[in-house]
N, C-alpha and C positions, 0 to 999 in steps of 0.2 A: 261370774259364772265360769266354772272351769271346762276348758275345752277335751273334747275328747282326743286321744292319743293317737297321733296317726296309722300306727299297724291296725287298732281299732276300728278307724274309719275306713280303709280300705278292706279291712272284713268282711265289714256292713255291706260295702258298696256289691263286695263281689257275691253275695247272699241274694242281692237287689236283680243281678243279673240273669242270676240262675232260676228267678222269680217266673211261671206264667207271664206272657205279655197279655195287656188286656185294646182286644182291638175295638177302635172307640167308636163310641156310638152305636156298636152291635149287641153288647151285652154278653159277646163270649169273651171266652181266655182262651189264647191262643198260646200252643204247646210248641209249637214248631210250624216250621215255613217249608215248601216244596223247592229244594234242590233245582237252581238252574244256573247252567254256564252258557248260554247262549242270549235265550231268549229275553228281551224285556219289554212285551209287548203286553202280559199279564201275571200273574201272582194267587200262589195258591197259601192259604194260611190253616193251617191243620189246627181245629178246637176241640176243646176236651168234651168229651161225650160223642166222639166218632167224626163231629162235625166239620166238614172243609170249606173253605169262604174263598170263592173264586172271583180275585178282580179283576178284570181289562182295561186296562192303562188307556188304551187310544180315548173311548166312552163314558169309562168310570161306570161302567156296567157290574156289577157285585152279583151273584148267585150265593146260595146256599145248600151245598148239599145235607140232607136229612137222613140218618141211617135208616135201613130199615125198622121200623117198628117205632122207631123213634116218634116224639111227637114236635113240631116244631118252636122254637125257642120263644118265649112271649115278649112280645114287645119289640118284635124285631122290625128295625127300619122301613117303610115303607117301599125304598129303592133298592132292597136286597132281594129277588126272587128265590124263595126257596123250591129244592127238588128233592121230591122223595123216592130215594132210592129203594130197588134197582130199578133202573130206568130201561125204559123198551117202549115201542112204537113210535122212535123219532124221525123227525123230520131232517135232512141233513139235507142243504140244496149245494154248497159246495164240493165239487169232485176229489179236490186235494185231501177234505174233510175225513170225504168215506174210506181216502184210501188211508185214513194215517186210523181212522177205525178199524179198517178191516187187516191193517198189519199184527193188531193186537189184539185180534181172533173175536170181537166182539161186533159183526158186519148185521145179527141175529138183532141185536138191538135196533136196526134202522128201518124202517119200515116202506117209506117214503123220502125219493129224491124227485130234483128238478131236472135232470136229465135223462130225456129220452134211451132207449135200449141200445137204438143205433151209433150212440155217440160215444158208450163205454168201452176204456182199452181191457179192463179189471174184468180178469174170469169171475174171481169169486161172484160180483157182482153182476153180470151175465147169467151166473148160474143160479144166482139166488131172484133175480127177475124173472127168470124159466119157471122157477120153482113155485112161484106165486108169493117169494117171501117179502117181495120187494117192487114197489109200485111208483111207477112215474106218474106225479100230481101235478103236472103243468109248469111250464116256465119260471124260472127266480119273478119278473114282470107279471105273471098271469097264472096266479095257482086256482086250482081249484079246491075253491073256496069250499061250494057246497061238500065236497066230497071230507074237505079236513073239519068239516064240521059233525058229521056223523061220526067220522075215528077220528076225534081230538089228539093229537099228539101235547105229551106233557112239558115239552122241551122240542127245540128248530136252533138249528144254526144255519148264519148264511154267511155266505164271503159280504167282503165291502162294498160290494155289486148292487147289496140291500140298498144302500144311500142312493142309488137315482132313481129307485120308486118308494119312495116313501109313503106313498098310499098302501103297499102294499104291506111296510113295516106296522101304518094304521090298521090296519084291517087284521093281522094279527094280534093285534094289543086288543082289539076290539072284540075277537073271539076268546079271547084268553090264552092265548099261546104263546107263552115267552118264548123270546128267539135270544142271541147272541150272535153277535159280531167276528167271526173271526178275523183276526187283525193280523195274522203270520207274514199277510205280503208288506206290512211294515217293520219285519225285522232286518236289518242291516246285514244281518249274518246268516248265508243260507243254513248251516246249522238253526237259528234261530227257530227259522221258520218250522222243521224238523222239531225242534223241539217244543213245538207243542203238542206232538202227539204226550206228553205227560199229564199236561192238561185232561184229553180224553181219556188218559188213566183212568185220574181222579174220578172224574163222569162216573165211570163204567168200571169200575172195580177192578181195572187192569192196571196197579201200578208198574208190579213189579214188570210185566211182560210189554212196559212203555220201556221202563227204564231198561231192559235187557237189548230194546230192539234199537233203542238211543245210540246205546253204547256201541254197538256192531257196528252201525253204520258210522257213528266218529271214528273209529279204528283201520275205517277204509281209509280215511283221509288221513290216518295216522299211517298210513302205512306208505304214503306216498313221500318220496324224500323232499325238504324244504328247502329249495333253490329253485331256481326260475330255469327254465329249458332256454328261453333266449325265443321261442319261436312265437311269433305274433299271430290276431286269430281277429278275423273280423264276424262279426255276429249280425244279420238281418232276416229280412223278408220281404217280397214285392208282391204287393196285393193287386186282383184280379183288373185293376183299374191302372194299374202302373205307376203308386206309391210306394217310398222306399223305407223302411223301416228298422230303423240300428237299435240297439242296445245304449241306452244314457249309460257311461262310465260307472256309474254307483249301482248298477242296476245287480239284481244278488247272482245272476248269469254270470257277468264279470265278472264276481268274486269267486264262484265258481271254477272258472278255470284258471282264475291268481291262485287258489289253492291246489288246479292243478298243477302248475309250474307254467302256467301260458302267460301271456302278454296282452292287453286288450290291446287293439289295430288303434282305438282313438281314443286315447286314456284323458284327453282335455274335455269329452263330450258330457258337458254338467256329472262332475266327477261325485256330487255331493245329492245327485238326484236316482231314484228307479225308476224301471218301466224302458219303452223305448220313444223314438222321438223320429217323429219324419224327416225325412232330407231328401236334398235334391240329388240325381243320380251320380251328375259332375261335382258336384261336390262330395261324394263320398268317395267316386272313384279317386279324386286327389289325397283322398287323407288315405284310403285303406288299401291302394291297387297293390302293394307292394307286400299283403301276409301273406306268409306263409300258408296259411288255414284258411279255409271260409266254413263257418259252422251255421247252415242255413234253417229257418223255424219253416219245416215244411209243411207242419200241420196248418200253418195260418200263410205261408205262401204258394197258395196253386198248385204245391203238390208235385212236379215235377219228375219225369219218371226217368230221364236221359241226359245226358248235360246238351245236348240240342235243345230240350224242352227249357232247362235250368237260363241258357243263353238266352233265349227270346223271350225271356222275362226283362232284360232289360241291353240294350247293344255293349253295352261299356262291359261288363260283364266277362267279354271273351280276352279282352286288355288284361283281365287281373292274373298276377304271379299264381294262384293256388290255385285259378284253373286252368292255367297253360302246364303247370307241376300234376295236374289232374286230383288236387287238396280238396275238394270239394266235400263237406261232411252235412249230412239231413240227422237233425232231429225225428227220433220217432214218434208214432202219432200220441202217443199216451203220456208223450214228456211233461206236459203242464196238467196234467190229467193226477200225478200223484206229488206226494209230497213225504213220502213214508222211504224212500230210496235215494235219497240225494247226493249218499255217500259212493253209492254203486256210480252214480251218472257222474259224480268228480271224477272218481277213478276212470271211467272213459273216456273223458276226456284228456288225460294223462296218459294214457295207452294212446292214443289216435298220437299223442305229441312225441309220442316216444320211439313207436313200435314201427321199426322201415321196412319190417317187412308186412310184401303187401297179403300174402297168404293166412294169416292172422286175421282171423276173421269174430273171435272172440268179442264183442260189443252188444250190450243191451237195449244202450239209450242212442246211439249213433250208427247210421250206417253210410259205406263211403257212394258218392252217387257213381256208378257204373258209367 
């Protein structure tokens, strides 16, 4: 049998490439994939007849979105949720959530969260509770049930917070109300996290106005020059009980102000883990008394309104170099509250590393404690 010619076969092959892929076991063809340079916590696969097939990697959670009008695909997988768009009346109980929704003008779509009025930094969302558009249905822990049972929402998303009640994720499956996992605080890159608002895109018909507001906010961080300042930055908080609380090394804060130009105070502290990690006082004071910076989480430490009030949070405290230099910087209350602004909050941390003078009072997410 004579073989075929090699220009021949490379032909063929590159014909094969420029083919539909066919995603398996769903029964679509998929035309194209969703653009990401961050994120790889989930995956969007664009199918012909309008169709987008959203997976999340951590779960192996699959959705389906349905065009309007559309009818949905037969035979489609049993662990694929399909949603028929447009979508309106959801459930949204993560805060980071609503804020990477309400950046991309689509806040109209959410109907119901799990946090209280009193807890929100987000006018829009203020305004839109005022308004009657937007209703607190109890706790991530403790929703009310009977109430999502008269206005069924079609679609809920929860942070990973869902995992420690699981009765609760039952009781949703049990009404019919698909939820989703948002998995953003497993991206390594806080860009990452940010970029899932494309994700919500997808959702809500707002691609173009994910990927415009993507882009602005990487451009902040492009605009920051790529060298290290040299100045070191210890990150904590001491809770109401006298626990101390750092930042683990890997934790996406860190990375945070490595792409400010900063330096983290304890760059050995589980370099390959997030989140943060208790310690003892004397022992932090030995590793970090010498930065330059103290960048304090004041929403979750006590709140402190004086560096008198800052000091009696713990003695050792008055020992460190950034509070005798008067370096001391609070987190605003709203800091872990969005996720749609990450580029702004680099950027001030790059001004707070940079700027000596003290009359520059220009900061969004920082301010210096008095």
């Amino acid at each position: 049998m004579k073989r075929l010619p090699a220009a021949l076969i490379l032909v063929l092959a590159l014909l094969l490439t420029c083919l539909p892929a066919f995603a398996e076991d769903t029964g679509l063809t998929v035309t194209d994939s969703l653009k990401l340079e961050y994120a790889t916590q989930f995956s969007v696969d664009f199918c012909e007849g309008g169709y987008s097939l959203i997976t999340i990697k951590n779960d192996g959670a699959r959705f389906l979105t349905v065009p309007d009008g559309a009818a949905v695909p037969a035979n489609l997988p049993e662990d694929i949720v399909p949603l028929q768009l447009s979508l309106s009346n959801l459930l949204i109980s993560s805060t980071p959530t609503v804020s990477l929704i309400n950046a991309i003008g689509a806040l109209d779509a959410v109907a119901t969260t799990t946090q209280e009025y009193d807890g929100w930094y987000i006018d829009e969302v203020k305004a839109a509770m005022d308004a009657g558009k937007l209703a607190y249905i109890g706790s991530y822990k403790a929703l009310d049930f009977e109430a999502l049972t008269v206005n069924k929402p079609p679609f809920s998303v929860f942070s990973t917070m869902l995992d420690s009640v699981p009765e609760v994720a039952e009781k949703l499956t049990e009404l019919g109300i698909p939820y989703m996992r948002d998995c953003s605080t497993y991206e390594s890159h806080p860009l990452g996290r940010m970029e899932w608002i494309k994700l919500y895109g997808v959702l809500l018909g707002r691609e173009e106005e994910a990927q415009a507001h993507f882009d602005a906010q990487k451009a902040l961080i492009e605009s920051i020059p790529d060298e290290s300042t040299g100045k070191t930055v210890a990150m904590f908080y001491i809770t109401s009980k006298g626990d101390l609380y750092t930042r683990r090394a890997g934790d996406y804060m860190v990375k945070m102000l490595e792409l400010a130009g900063g330096v983290y105070a304890m760059p050995d502290l589980e370099p390959d883990v997030s989140g943060t990690r208790k310690i003892e006082a004397e022992q932090f004071f030995m590793d970090a008394w010498d930065s330059d910076y103290i960048v304090y989480i004041w929403s979750m430490g006590g709140k402190p309104a004086t560096m008198e009030d800052f000091i009696a949070r713990s003695p050792v405290l008055a020992d460190f170099k950034a509070v005798k230099q008067g370096n001391v910087w609070f987190t605003t209350p709203d800091y872990f509250q969005i996720s749609d602004t990450l580029g702004a909050m680099i950027l001030d941390f790059n001004k707070m590393l940079t700027n000596d003078d003290p009359s520059v009072t220009e900061f969004t997410y920082l301010f210096k404690l008095p």
